[in-house]
N, C-alpha and C positions, 0 to 999 in steps of 0.2 A: 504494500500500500504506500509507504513513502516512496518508492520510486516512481511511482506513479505520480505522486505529491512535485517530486522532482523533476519529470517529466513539462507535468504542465507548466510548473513556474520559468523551464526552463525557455516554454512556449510564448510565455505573458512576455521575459525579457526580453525575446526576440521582436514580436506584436511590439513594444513598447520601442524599438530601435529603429523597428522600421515604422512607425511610424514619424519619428522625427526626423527620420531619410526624407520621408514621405512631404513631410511640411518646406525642409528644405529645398526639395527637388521641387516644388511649385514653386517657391519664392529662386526659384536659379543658382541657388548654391551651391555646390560641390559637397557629396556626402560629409558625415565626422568618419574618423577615424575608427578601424574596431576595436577589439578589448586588448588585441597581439598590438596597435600601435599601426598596423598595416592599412594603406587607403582602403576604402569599399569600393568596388565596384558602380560606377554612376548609371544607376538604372534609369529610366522613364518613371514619371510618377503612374504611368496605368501598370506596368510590372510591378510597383511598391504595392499598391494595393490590392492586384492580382496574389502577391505573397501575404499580403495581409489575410486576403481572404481564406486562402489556403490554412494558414495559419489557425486563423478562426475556427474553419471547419475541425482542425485535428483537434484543440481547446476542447470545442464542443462534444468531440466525441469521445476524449480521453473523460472528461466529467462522465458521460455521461455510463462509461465502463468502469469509473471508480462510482458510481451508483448503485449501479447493479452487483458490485462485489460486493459493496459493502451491505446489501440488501440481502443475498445471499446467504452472508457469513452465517446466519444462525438456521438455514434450510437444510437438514440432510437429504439431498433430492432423491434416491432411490431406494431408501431403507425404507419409508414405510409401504410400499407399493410393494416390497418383496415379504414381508415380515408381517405385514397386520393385515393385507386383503387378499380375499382368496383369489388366486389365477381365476378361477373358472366366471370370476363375475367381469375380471377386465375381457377374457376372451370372447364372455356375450355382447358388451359394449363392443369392443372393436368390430365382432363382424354386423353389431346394428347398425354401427353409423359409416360400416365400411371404411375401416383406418385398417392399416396395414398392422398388423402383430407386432413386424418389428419393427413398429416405431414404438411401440412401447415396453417391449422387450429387450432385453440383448442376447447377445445367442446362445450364452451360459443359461440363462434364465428359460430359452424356450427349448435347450435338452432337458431341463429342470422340469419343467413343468408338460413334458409330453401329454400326460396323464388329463390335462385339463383342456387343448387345445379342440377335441371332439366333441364339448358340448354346445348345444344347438342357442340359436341367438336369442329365444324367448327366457332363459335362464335366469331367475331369480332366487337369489337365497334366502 
């Protein structure tokens, strides 16, 4: 999770440098300097903000995958589907609503559960 932390801010600096490229390169100025001391490269201000954009997008999507981890963290996603419900009641679901088995199986689980896969789709327990 902190590198993900690191990640983004590392993003925001960038977003933050080019933006002042950005303001320069309208007003006619010759970029600053980078962090090494060496010129930047004198882009166009539609490239400054084409990178900007770019930039934005990953921000937003690096959030929005530190969301989901962290949303996550307290789901055991496939312990209780193996452990507390019977096979034979997801087998009746999947072929009602026609979903494929192994999307909700893995293929351990459907040597596991051969036993259940022949019961018919009106199955309720």
């Amino acid at each position: 999770m902190s590198r993900l932390n690191e990640k983004i801010m590392d993003l925001k600096t960038q977003r933050e440098e080019l933006k002042v490229d950005l303001s320069r390169a309208r007003k006619g100025k010759p970029p600053l300097k980078d962090r090494e001391g060496k010129t930047k490269r004198n882009l166009s201000s539609e490239a400054l903000e084409k990178k900007i954009a770019q930039i934005d997008s990953k921000i937003e999507k690096m959030e929005l995958d530190k969301k989901i981890k962290e949303d996550l963290k307290t789901v055991a996603l496939g312990t209780s589907k193996i452990n507390y419900l019977d096979p034979r009641i997801t087998v009746a679901w999947c072929k009602r609503h026609e979903v494929p088995i192994e999307k909700i199986f893995n293929k351990s689980l459907l040597a596991k559960f051969t036993w259940a896969m022949d019961v018919d789709p009106s199955f309720r327990f």
